[in-house]
N, CA, C and O atoms as CSV, one atom per row, in Angstrom:
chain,resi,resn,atom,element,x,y,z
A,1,UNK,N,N,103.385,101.773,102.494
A,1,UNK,CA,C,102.103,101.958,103.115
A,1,UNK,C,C,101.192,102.714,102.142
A,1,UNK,O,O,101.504,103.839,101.752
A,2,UNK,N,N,100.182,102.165,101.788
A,2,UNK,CA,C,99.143,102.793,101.271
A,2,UNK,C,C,97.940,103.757,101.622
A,2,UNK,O,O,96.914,103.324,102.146
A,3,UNK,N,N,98.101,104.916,101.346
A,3,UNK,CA,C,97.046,105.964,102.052
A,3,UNK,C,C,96.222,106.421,101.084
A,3,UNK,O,O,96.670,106.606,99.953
A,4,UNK,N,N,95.007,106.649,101.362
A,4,UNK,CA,C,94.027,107.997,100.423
A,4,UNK,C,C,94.217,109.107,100.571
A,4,UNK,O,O,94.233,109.642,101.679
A,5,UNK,N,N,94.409,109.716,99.450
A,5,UNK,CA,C,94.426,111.551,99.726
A,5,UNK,C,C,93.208,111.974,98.648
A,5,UNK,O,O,92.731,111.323,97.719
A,6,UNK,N,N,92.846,113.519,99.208
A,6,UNK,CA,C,91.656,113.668,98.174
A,6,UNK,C,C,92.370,115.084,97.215
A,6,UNK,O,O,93.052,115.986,97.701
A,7,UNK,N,N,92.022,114.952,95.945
A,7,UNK,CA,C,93.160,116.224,95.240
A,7,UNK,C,C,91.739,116.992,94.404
A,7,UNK,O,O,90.783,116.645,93.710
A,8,UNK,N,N,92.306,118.191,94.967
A,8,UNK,CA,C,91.058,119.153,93.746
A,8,UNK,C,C,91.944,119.648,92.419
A,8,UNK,O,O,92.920,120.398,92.408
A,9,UNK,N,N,91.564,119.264,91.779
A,9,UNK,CA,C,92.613,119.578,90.245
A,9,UNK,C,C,91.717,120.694,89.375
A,9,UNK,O,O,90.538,120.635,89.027
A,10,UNK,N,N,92.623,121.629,89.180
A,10,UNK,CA,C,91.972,122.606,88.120
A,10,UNK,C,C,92.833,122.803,86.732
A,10,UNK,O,O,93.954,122.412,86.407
A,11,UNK,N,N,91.930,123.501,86.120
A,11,UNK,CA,C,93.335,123.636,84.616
A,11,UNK,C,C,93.532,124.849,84.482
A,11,UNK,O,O,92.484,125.345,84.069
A,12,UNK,N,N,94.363,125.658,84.613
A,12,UNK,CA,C,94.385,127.092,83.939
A,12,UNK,C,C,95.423,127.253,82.861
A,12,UNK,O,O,96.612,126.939,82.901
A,13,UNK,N,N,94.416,128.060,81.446
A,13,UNK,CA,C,95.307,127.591,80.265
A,13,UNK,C,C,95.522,126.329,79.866
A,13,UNK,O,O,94.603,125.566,79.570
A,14,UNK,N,N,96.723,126.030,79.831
A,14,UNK,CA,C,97.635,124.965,79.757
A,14,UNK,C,C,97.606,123.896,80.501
A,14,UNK,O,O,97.479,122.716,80.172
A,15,UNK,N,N,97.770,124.519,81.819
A,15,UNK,CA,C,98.115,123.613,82.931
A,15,UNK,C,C,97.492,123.144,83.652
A,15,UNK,O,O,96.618,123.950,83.970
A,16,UNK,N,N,97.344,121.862,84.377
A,16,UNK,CA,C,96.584,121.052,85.442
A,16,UNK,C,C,97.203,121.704,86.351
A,16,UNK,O,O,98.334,121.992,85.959
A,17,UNK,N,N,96.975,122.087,87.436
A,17,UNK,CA,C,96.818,122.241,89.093
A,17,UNK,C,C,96.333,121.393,90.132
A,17,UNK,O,O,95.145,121.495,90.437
A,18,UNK,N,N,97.178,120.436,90.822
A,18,UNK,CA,C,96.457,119.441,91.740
A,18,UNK,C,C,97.068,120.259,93.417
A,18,UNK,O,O,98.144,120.816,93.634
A,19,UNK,N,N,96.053,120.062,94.226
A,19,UNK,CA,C,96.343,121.018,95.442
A,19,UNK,C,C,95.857,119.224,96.475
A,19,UNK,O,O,95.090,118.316,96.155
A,20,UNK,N,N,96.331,119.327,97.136
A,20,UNK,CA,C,96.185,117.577,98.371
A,20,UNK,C,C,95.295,118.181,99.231
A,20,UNK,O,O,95.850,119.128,99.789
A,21,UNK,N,N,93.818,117.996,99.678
A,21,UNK,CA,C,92.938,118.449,100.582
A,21,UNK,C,C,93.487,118.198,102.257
A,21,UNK,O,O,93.031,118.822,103.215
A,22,UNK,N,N,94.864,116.844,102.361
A,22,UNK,CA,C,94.951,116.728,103.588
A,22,UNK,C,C,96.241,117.255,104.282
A,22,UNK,O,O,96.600,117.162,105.456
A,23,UNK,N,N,96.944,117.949,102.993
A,23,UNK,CA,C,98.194,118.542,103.629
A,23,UNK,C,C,98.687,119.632,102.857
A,23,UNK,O,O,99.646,120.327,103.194
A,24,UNK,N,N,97.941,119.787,101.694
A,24,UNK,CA,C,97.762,121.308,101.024
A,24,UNK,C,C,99.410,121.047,100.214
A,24,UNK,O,O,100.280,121.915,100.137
A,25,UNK,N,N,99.479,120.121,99.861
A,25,UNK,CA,C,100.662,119.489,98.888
A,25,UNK,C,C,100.045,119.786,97.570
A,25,UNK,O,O,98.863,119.518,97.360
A,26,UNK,N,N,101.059,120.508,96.389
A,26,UNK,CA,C,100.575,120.860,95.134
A,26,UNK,C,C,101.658,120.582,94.511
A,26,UNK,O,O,102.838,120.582,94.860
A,27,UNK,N,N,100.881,120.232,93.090
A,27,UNK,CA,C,101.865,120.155,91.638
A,27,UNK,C,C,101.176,120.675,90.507
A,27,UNK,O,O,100.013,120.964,90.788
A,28,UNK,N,N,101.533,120.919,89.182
A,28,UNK,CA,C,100.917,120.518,88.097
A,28,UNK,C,C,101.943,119.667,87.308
A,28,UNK,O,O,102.938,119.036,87.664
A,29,UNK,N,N,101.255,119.908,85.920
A,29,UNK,CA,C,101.663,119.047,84.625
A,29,UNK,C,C,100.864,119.871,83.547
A,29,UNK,O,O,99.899,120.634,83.566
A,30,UNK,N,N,101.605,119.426,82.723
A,30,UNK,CA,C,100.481,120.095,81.556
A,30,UNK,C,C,99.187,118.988,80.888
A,30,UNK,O,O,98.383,119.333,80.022
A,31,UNK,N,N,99.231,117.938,81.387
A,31,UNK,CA,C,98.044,116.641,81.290
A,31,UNK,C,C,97.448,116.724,82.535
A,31,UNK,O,O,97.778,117.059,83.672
A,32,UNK,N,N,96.205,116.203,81.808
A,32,UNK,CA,C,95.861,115.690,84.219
A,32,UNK,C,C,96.229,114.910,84.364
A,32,UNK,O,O,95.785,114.628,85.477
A,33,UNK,N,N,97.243,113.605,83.873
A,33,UNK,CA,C,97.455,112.717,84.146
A,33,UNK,C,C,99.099,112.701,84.652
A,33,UNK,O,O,99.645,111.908,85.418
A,34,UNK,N,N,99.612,113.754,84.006
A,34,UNK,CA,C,101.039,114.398,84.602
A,34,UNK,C,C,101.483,114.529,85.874
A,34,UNK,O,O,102.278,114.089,86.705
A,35,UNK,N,N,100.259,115.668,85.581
A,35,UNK,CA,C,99.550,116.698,87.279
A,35,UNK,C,C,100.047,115.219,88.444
A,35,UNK,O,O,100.892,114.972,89.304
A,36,UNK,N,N,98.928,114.577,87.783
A,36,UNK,CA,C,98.793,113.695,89.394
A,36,UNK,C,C,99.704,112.505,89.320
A,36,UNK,O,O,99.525,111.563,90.092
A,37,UNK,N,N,100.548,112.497,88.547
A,37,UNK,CA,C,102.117,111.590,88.716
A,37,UNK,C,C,102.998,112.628,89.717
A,37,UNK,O,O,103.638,112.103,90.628
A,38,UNK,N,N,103.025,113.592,89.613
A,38,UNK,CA,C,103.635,114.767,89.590
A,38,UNK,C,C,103.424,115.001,90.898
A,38,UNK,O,O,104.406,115.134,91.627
A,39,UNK,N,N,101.697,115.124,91.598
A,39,UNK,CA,C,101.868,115.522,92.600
A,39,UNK,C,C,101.812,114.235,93.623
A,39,UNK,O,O,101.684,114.449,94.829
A,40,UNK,N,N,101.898,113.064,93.181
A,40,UNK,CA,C,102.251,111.496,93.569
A,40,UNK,C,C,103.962,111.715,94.145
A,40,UNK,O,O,104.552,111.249,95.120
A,41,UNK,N,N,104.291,112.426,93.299
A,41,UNK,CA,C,106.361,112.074,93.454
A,41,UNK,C,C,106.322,113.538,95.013
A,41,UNK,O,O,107.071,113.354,95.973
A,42,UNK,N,N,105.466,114.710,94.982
A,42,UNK,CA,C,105.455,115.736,95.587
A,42,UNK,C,C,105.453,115.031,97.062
A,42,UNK,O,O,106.400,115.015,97.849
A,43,UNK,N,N,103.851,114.314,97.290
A,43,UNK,CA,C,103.927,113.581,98.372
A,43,UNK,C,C,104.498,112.543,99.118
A,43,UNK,O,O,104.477,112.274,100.319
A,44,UNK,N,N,105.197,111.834,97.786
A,44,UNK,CA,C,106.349,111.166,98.635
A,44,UNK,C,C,107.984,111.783,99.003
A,44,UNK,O,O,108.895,111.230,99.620
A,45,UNK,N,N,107.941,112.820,98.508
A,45,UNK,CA,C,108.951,113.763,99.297
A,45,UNK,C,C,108.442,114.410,100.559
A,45,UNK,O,O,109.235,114.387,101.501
A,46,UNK,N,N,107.268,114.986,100.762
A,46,UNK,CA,C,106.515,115.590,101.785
A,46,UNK,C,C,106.345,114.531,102.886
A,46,UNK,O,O,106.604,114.856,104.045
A,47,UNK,N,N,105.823,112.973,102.531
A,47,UNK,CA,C,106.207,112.168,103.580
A,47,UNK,C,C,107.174,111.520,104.397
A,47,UNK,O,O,107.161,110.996,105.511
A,48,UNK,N,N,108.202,111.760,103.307
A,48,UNK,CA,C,109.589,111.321,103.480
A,48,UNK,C,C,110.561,112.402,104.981
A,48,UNK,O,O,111.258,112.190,105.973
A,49,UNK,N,N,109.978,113.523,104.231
A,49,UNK,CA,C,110.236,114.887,105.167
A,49,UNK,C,C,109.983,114.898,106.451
A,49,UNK,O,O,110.847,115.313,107.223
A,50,UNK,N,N,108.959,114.521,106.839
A,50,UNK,CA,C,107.583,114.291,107.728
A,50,UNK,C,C,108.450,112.895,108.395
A,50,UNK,O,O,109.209,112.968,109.361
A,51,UNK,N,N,108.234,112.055,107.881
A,51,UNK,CA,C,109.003,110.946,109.061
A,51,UNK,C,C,110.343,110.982,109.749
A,51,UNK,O,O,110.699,110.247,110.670
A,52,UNK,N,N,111.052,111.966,109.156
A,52,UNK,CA,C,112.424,112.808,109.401
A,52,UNK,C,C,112.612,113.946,110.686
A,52,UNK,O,O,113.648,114.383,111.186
A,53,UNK,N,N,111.242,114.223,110.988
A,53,UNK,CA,C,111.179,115.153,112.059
A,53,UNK,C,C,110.194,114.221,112.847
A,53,UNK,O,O,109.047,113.893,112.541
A,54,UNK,N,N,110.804,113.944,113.739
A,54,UNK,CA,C,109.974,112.825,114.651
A,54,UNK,C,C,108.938,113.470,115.678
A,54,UNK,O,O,108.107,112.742,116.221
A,55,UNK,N,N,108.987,114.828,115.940
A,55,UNK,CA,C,108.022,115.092,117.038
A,55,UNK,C,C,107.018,116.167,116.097
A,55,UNK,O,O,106.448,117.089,116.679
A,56,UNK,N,N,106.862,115.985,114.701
A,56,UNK,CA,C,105.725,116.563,113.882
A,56,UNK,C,C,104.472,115.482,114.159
A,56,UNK,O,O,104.774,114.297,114.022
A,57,UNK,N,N,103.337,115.737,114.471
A,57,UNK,CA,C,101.991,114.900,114.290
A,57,UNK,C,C,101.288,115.511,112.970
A,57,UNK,O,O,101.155,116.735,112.943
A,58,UNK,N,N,100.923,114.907,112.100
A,58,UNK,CA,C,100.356,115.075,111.529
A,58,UNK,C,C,98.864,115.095,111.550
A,58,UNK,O,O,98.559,113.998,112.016
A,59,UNK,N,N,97.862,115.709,111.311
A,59,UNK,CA,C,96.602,115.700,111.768
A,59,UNK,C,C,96.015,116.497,110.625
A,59,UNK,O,O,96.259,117.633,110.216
A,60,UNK,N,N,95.049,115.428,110.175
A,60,UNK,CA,C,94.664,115.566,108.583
A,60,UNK,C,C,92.979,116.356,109.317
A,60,UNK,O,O,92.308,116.028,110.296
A,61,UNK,N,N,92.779,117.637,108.135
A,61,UNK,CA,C,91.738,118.314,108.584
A,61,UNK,C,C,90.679,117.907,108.405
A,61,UNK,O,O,90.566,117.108,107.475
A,62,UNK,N,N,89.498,118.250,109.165
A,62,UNK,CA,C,88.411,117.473,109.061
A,62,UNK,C,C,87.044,118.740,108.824
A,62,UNK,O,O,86.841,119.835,109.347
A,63,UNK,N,N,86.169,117.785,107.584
A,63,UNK,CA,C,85.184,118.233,107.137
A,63,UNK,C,C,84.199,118.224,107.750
A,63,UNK,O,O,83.609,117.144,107.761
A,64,UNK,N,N,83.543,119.436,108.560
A,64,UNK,CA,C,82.660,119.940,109.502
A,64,UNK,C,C,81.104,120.529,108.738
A,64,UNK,O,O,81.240,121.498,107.991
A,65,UNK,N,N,79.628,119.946,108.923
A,65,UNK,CA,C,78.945,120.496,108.880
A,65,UNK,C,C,78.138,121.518,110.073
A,65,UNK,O,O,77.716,121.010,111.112
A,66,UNK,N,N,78.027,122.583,109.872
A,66,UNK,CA,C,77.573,123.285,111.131
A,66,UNK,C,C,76.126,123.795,110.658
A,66,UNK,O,O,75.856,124.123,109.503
A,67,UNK,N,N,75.120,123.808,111.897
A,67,UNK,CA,C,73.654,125.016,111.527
A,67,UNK,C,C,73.787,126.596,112.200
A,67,UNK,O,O,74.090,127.043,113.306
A,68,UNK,N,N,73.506,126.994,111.281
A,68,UNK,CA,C,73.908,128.650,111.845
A,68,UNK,C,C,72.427,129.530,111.251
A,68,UNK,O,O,71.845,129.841,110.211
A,69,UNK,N,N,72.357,129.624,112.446
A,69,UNK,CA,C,70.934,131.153,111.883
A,69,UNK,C,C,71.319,132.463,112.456
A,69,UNK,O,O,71.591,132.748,113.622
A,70,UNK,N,N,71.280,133.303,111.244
A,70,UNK,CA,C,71.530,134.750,111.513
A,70,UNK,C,C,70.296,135.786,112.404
A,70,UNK,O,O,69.137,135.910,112.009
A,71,UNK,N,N,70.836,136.432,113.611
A,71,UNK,CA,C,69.679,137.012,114.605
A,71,UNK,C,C,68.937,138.005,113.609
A,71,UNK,O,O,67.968,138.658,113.998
């Protein structure tokens, strides 16, 4: 099954840092192209996990704009 995930990748030093915006799944690599093989193999252990416990729902977070004025 094919899904989208969205990954914020940073580098510190050396290293790529990929963090998963919909389940907070992380890896690095020392390439960015590592990183996100890397955190590719992460999430298919994390899903694998996840279909293993049958009464987990998963519920991917959602991006909220709000208006707020201070009194």
């Amino acid at each position: 099954m094919k899904s989208n995930f969205h990954l914020i990748i940073r580098q510190e030093w050396t290293t790529f840092i990929a963090r998963v915006l919909e389940n907070n799944v992380s890896s690095f690599g020392k390439t960015e192209k590592i990183c996100i093989e890397n955190t590719k193999e992460a999430l298919d252990l994390f899903l694998e996990n996840e279909k293993k416990i049958e009464k987990t729902i998963i519920q991917f977070p959602r991006l909220l704009e709000i208006s707020y004025q201070h009194a």
